[in-house]
VOSE-716194 format. One record per atom (N, C-alpha, C): x, y, z; residue number from 1; residue in three letters; atom name. Coordinates in steps of 0.1 Angstrom, whole numbers. Each point is the difference from the previous one (the first is absolute). Example, Ala and Ser with C-alpha at 12.3 -4.5 7.8 and 13.67 -1.06 7.14 Angstrom:
BEGIN
> 132	-57	78	1	ALA	N
> -9	12	0	1	ALA	CA
> 9	12	0	1	ALA	C
> -4	11	-7	2	SER	N
> 9	11	0	2	SER	CA
> -8	11	8	2	SER	C
//
This chain:
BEGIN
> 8	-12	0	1	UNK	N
> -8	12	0	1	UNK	CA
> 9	12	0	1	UNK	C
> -6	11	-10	2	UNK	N
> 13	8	1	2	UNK	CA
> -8	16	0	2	UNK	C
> 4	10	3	3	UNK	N
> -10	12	2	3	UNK	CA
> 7	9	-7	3	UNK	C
> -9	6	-3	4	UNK	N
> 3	10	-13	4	UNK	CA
> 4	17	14	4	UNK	C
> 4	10	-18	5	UNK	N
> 1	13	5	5	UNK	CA
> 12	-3	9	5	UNK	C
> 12	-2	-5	6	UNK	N
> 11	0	7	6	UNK	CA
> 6	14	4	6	UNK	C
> 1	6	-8	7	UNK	N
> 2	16	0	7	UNK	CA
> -3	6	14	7	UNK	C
> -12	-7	5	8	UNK	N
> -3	7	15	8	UNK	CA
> 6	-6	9	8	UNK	C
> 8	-10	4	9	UNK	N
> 8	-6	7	9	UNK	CA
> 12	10	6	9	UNK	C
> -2	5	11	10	UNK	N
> 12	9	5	10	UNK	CA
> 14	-7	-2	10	UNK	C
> 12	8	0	11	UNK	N
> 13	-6	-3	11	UNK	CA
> 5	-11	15	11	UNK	C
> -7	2	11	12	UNK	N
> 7	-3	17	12	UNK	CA
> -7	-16	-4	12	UNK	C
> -12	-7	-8	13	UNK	N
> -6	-10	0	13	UNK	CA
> 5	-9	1	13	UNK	C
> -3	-8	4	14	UNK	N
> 10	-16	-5	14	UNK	CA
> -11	-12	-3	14	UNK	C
> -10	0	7	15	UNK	N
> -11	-13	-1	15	UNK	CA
> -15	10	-7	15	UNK	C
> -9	-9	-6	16	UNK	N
> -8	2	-2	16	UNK	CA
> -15	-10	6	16	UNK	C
> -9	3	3	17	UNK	N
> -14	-10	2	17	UNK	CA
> -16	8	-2	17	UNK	C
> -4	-11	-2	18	UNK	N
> -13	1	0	18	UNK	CA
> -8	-2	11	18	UNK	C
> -7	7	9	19	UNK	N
> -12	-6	11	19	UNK	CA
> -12	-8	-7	19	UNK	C
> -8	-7	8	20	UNK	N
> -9	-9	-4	20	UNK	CA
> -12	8	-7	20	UNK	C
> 1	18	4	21	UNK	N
> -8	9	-8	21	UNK	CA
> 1	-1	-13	21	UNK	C
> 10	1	-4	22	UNK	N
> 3	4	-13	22	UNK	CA
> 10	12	3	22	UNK	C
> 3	2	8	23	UNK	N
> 13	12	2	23	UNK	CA
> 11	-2	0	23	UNK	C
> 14	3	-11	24	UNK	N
> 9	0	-4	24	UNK	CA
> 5	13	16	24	UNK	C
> 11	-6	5	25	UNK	N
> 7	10	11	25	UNK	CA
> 20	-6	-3	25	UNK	C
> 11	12	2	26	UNK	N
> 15	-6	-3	26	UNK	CA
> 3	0	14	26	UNK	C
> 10	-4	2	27	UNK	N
> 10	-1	14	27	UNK	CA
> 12	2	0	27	UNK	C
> 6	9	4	28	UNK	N
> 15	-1	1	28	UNK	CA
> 5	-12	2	28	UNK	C
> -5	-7	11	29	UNK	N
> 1	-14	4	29	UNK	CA
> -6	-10	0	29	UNK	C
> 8	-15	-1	30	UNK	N
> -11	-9	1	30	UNK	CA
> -17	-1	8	30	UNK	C
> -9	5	-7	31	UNK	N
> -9	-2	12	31	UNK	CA
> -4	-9	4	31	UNK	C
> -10	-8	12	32	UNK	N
> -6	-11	6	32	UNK	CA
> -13	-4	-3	32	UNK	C
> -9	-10	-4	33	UNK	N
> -11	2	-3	33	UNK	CA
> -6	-3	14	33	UNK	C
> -16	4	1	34	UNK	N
> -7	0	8	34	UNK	CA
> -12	-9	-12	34	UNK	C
> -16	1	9	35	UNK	N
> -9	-6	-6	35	UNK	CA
> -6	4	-14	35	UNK	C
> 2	12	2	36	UNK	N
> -9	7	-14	36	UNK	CA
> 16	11	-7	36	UNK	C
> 14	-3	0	37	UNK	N
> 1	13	-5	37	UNK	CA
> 21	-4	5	37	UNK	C
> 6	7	-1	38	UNK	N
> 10	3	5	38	UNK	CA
> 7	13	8	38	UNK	C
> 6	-5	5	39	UNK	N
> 3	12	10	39	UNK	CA
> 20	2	3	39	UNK	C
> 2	16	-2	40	UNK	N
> 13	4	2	40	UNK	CA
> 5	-4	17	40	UNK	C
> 12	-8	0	41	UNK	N
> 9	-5	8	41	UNK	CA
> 8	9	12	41	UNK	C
> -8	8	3	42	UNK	N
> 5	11	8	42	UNK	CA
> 18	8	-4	42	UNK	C
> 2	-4	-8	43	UNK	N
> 15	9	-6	43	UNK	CA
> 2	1	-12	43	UNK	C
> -10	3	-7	44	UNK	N
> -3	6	-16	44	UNK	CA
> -12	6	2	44	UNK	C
> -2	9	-16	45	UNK	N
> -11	8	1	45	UNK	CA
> -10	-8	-12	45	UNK	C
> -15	5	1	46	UNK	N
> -6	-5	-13	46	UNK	CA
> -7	10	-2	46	UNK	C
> -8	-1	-19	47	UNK	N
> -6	6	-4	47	UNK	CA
> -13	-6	-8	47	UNK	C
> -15	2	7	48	UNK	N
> -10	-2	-11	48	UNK	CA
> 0	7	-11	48	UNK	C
> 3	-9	-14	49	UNK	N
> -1	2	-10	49	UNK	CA
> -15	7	-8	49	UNK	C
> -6	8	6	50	UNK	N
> -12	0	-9	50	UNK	CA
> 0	7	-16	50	UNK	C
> 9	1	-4	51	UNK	N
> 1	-1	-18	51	UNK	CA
> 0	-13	-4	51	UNK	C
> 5	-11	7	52	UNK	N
> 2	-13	-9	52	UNK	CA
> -17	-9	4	52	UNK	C
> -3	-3	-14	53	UNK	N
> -14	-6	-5	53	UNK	CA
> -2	-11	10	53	UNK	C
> -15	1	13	54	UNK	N
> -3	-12	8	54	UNK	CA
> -5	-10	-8	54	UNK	C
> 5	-13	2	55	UNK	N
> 0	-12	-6	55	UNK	CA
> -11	-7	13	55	UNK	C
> -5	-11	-5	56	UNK	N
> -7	-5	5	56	UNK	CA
> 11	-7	14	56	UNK	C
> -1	-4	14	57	UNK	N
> 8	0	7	57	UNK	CA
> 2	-15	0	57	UNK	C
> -6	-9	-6	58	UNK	N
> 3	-15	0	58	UNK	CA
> 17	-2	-6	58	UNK	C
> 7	-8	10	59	UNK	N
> 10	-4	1	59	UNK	CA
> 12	11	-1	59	UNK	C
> -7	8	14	60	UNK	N
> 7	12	3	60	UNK	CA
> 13	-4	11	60	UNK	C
> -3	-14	2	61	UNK	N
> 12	-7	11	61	UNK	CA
> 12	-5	-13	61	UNK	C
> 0	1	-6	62	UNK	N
> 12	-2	-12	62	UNK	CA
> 5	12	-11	62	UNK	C
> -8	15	9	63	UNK	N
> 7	16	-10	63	UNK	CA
> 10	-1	3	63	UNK	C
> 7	-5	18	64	UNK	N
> 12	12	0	64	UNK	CA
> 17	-5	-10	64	UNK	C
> 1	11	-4	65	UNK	N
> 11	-2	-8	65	UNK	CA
> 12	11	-1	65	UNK	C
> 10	-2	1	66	UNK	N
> 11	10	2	66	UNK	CA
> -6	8	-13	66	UNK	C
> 9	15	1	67	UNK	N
> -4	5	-10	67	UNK	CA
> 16	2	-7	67	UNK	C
> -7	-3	-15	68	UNK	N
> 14	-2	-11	68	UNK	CA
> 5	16	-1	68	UNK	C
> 16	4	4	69	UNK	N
> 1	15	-5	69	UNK	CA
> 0	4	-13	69	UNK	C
> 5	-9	-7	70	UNK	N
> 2	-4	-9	70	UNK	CA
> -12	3	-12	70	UNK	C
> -10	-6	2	71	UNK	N
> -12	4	-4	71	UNK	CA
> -4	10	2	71	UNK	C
> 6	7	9	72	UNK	N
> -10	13	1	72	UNK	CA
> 7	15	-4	72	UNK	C
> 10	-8	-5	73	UNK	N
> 14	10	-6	73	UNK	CA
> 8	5	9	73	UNK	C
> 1	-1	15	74	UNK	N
> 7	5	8	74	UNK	CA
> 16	-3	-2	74	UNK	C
//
């Protein structure tokens, strides 16, 4: 699963996920999942993405994914 609108991904990011909403949020750091969603690890920052398109949230326990710099032209 891969989320669009990379452009909006701040440079500090490193992980990306999805909550069970449909909400696209990045992490400086690895974050932890909880029931519905993922959550920052108390020593990184995050950001809800609301430019990147909510997807339906089914098989939102397999978004998180480093994010490529590479891809994003950094």
């Amino acid at each position: 699963m891969a989320a669009e609108n990379t452009e909006t991904i701040p440079g500090w990011a490193s992980w990306l996920a999805m909550d069970a909403d449909g909400q696209w949020w990045c992490y400086e750091a690895e974050p932890h999942q909880h029931d519905t969603g993922w959550y920052e690890n108390e020593v990184g920052r995050c950001l809800k993405l609301n430019d990147f398109n909510r997807v339906s949230g089914r098989g939102w326990r397999d978004s998180l994914q480093p994010i490529n710099r590479c891809q994003q032209g950094s």
